[in-house]
Each structure stands twice: as C-alpha cells, then as structure tokens.
C-alpha positions as CSV (number, residue, x, y, z in Angstrom):
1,X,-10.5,12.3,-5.5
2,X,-13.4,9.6,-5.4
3,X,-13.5,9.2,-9.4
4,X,-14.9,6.4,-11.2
5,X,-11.7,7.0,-12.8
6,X,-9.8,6.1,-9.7
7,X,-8.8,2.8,-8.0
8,X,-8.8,2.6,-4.1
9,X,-5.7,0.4,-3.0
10,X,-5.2,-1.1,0.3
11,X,-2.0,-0.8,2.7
12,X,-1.7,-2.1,6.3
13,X,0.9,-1.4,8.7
14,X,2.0,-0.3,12.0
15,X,0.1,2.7,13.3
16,X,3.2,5.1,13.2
17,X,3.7,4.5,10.3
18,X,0.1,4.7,8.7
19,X,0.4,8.4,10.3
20,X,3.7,9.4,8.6
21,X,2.4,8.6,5.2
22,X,-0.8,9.9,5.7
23,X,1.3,12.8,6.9
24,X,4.6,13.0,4.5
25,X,3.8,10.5,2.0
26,X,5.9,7.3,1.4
27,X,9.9,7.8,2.2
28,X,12.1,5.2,1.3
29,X,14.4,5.7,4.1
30,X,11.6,5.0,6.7
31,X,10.9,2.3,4.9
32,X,13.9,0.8,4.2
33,X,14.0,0.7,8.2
34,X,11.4,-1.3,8.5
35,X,12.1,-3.6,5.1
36,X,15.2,-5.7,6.5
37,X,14.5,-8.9,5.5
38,X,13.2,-10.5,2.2
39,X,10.1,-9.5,0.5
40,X,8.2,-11.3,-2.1
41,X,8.4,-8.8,-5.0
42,X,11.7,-6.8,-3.6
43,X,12.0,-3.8,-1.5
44,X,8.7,-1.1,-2.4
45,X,5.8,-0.1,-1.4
46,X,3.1,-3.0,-0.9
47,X,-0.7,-2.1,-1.5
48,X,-4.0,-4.8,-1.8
49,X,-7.0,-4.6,-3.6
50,X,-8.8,-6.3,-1.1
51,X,-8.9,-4.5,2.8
52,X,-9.4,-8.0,4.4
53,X,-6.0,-8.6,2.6
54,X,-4.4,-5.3,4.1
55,X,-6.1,-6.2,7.3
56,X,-4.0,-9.3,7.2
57,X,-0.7,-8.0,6.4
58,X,-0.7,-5.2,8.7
59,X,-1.1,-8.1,11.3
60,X,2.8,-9.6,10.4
61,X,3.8,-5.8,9.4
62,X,7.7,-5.4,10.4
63,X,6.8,-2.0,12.6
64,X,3.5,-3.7,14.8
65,X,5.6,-6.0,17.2
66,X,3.8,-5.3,20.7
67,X,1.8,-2.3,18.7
68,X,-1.6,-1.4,17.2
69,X,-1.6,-1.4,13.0
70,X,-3.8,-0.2,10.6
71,X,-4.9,0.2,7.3
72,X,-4.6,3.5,5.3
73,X,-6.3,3.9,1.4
74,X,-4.6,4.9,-1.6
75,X,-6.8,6.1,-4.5
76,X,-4.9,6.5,-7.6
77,X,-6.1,7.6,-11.1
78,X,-6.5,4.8,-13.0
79,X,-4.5,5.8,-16.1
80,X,-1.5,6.5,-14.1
81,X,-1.8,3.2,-12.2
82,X,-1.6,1.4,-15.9
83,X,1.6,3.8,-16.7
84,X,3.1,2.7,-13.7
85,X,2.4,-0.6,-14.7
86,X,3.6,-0.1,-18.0
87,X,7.1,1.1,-17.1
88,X,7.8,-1.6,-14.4
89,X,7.6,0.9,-11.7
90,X,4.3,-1.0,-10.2
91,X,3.6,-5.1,-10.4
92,X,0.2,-6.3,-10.0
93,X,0.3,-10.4,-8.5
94,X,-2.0,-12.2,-7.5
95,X,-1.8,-13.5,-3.5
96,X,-2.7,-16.8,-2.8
97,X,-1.2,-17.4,0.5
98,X,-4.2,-15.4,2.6
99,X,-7.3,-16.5,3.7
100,X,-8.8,-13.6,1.3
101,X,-7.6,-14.2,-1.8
102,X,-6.8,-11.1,-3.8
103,X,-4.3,-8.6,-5.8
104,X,-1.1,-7.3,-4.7
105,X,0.1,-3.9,-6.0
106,X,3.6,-3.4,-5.8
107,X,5.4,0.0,-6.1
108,X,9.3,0.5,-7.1
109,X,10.7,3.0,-4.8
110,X,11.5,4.9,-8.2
111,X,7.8,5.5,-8.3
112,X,7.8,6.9,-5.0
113,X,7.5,10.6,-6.0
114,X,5.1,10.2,-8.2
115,X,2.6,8.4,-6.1
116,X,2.9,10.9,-3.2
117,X,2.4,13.7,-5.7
118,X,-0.6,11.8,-7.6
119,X,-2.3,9.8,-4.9
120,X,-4.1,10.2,-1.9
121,X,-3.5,8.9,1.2
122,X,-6.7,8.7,3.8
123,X,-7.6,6.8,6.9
124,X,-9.8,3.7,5.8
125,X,-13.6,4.6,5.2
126,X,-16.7,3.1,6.8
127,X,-17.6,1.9,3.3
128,X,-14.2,0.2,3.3
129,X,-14.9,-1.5,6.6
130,X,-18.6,-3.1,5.7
C-alpha cells in the first residue's frame, strides 16, 4: 500500500499471534481467547499510532506470559479509517497511562471483515524501528 493516503497503525502482541494475523487476518474467536478479562474500550481489536506505544502493550499482552511478542503494522486507507470512525465501528482515545504518550485505535469486532479485506498486515519496518 504505502500511500500518503494511508495511515500505518501499530499492534503488539504475543508472537503466535502476530503470525496468525499476519497470516489469516484478525478472528474474533482467537481473540476472544485471549480477551478474558476487562479492556478499556471493550472487546476488539487494539492498534497505536505510536510503535513505542505497541512496543509497550505487547509487553502486558494476554498471549506473551513466558513468551516473545511483537509488533505487527496495519496500514489502512485513510478514508476508510474515518468511515470506520464514523459508524462507531473504530474509537480513536488518547492513552495517557504509558510512558509514550499517544493514540489508541480501537476496532469493533463488527469491523473485523472489513479491515482484513482493506488493510495490510506486515511485520514492523526498519523505518518503524528508528
């Protein structure tokens, strides 16, 4: 994709699962395996706009108990982002409670489909890193 169109979103996690999206896409059974207790803005998919965020979260991720995490991109057309957005299948929130400060993007699972068939998933880039 890499449009200036386009928005590159941030999600850490366990390494398993990093793989099986990168692979399959999100699936809200896998994730509702690994979602058991309370999240801040309910059961979805979590993204960052910030990768020291990501980097953070993938730390406490549910899946990375005694195993390696990562973080995976997710570049999305902006327009279908705002759409999203617009019909309360995504939130955008600020978080405050890192040492990074940055923005959360939330997915409903309703919006699941769509994102697999509109974004792409890829393994973090060097540019990403530095």
């Amino acid at each position: 994709m890499n449009s200036p169109d386009s928005i590159i979103l941030y999600h850490g996690t366990d390494v398993d699962s990093a793989l099986e999206i990168l692979n399959h896409g999100i699936n809200i059974e896998k994730l509702r395996l690994l979602q058991t207790g309370d999240t801040q803005l309910g059961e979805g998919f979590y993204t960052a706009n910030n990768v020291e965020v990501a980097w953070f979260f993938a730390s406490m991720a549910p899946g990375t108990l005694g195993k390696s995490y990562t973080v995976i991109e997710c570049e999305l057309l902006v327009e279908h982002l705002e759409s999203l957005l617009e019909q309360g299948l995504a939130l955008q929130a600020l978080i405050v409670n890192t040492a990074s400060i940055g923005e959360q993007i939330w997915f409903h699972p309703d919006a699941f489909e769509f994102v697999n068939d509109h974004a792409e998933f890829r393994p973090l880039s060097k540019e990403s890193i530095l």
